[in-house]
Structure formats: C-alpha cells, structure tokens
N, C-alpha and C positions, 0 to 999 in steps of 0.2 A: 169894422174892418179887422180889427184886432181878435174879435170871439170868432171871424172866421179863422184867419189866420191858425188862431191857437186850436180851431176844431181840424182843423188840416193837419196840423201838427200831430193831434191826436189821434189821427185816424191812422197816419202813419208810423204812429209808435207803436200802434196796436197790432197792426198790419205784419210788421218785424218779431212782434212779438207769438202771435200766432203761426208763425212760419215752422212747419213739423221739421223736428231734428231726424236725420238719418237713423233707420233702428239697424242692428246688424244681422243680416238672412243670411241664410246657407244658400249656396250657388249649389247646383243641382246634376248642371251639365253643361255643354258647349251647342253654341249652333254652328252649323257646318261651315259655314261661311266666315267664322271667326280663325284668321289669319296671325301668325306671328312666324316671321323668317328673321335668319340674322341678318342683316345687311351686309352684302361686299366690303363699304367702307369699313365697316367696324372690325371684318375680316382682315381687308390689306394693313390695317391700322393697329393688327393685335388687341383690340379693346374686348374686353369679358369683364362680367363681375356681377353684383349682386342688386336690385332694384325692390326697396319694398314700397309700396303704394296703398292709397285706399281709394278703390271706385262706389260711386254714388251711382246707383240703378236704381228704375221703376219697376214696380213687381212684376211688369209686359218684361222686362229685360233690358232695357235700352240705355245702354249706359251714357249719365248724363255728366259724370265729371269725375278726372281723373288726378288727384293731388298725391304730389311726391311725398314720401316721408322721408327715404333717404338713399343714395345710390348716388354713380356718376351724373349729371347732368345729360350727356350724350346721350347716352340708355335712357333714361329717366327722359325724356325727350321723347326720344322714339318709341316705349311703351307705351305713353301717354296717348301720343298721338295714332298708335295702330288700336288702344283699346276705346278708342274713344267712338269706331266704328265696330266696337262687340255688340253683339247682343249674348245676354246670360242667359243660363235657365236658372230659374230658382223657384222654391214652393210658397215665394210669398205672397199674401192677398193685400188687398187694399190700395187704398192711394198713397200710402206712405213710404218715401224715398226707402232706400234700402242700401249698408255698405258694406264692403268685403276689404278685407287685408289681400291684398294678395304678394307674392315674394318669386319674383321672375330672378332666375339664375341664368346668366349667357356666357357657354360657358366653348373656349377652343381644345380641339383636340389637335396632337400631330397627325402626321397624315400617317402613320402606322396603328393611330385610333380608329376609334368608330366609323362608321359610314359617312355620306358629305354632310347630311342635315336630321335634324332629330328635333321635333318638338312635343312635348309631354303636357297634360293639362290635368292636374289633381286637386278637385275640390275636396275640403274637408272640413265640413260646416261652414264659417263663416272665412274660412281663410283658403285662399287660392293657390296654389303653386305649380309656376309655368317655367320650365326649364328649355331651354333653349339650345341647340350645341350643332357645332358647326366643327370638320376638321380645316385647318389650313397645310396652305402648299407651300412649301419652301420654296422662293425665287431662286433659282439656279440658273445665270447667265454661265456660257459655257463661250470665255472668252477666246480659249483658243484656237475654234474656227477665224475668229476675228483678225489677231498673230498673223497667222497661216496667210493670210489673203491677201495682208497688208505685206508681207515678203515681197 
C-alpha cells in the first residue's frame, strides 16, 4: 500500500513538474469580436486609471487566464473579465501556452473632449496596449423650474 501510495505521489510530482511555463509571443492582431467599452458605472462614478495585466493564450488564440499585476481592483476586474472572452491573434506555433503584458489605460474626458467613446488596440511584440476613453457629462439639475412651481 505504501509503494503505491509513494508511486502516486510520484507521478504527481512529476506531473506538476512537467507542466510547460508560458513563453512570451507577440500578439499580432485583434478578432472582431473582441469588445472593450467603458462601463456607465465607471463613467457616473468618475473611475479612470491605469491596469497592467498578463494574459495566458493558446497559440489558436483563446485566452485562458487573466492575472492582475497592478491597477484599481474595479478595472482590474472588469478587464479580466471582458478579456477573458478575447480571442488574440498571434504568430505562435505549437501547444505551448503563450503570454502578453498588456497596459489598458481608461481614461475620462470632459465633455468639451473628444467624442463619446474611443477604443484603441496596439500590439507591440509581446506587450499590448488598450486604451479606453470615454467623455463624461456634467449632471446639471436646473432647480429652478423646480422654485417656480412650488410658488
């Protein structure tokens, strides 16, 4: 019982140990269907900043996991979660994982900025950067209609 046990053991150390480490590819391109908007909440909530991450893909493209390196939480959240349905392009071959830096900036304008939404996607070998930019609107309650009424 024990030489299985310890063969069991063995096979799973071995197992762990042969597990390929991610090598780093160059990301090549975007598929169409790869989505990034700013969210409303983040908008009504003034939230922008900066997110750097690394995604783990298969050389098919299909990103298999997305770990924070540093950024708000909230972002860092919701990039994870919208890249986590990417698919990349990249020129790499083989069965071996594959990962990218990439550096997502979300960033607000006034509303005397740029247009309502903007999103940019710049691979540059092994590191990605996705810029994000949204203007916001000033809430302007115009109380006194309000005054007036209540006269």
């Amino acid at each position: 019982m024990k030489k299985i046990l310890f063969l069991v053991l063995a096979i799973l150390d071995l197992v762990s140990i042969c597990q390929a480490e991610p090598r780093w590819c160059s990301v090549t391109g975007q598929d169409p269907s790869n989505v990034l908007v700013y969210p409303p909440i983040f908008v009504a909530a003034r939230i922008s900043g900066v997110v750097v991450s690394r995604i783990i893909y298969m050389p098919n493209g299909k990103v298999e996991k997305v770990e924070q390196v540093f950024g708000a939480p909230m972002l860092s959240t919701y990039l994870s979660s919208a890249m986590m349905k990417w698919i990349v392009k990249t020129d790499a071959v083989g069965d071996q994982p594959c990962e990218t830096l990439v550096i997502a900036k979300f960033t607000l304008h006034d509303p005397t900025g740029r247009g309502p939404e903007e999103f940019r996607f710049i691979a540059e070998g092994s590191i990605l950067q996705l810029s994000i930019s949204r203007q916001f609107a000033e809430q302007f309650v115009d109380y006194s209609y309000q005054e007036s009424r209540d006269r």
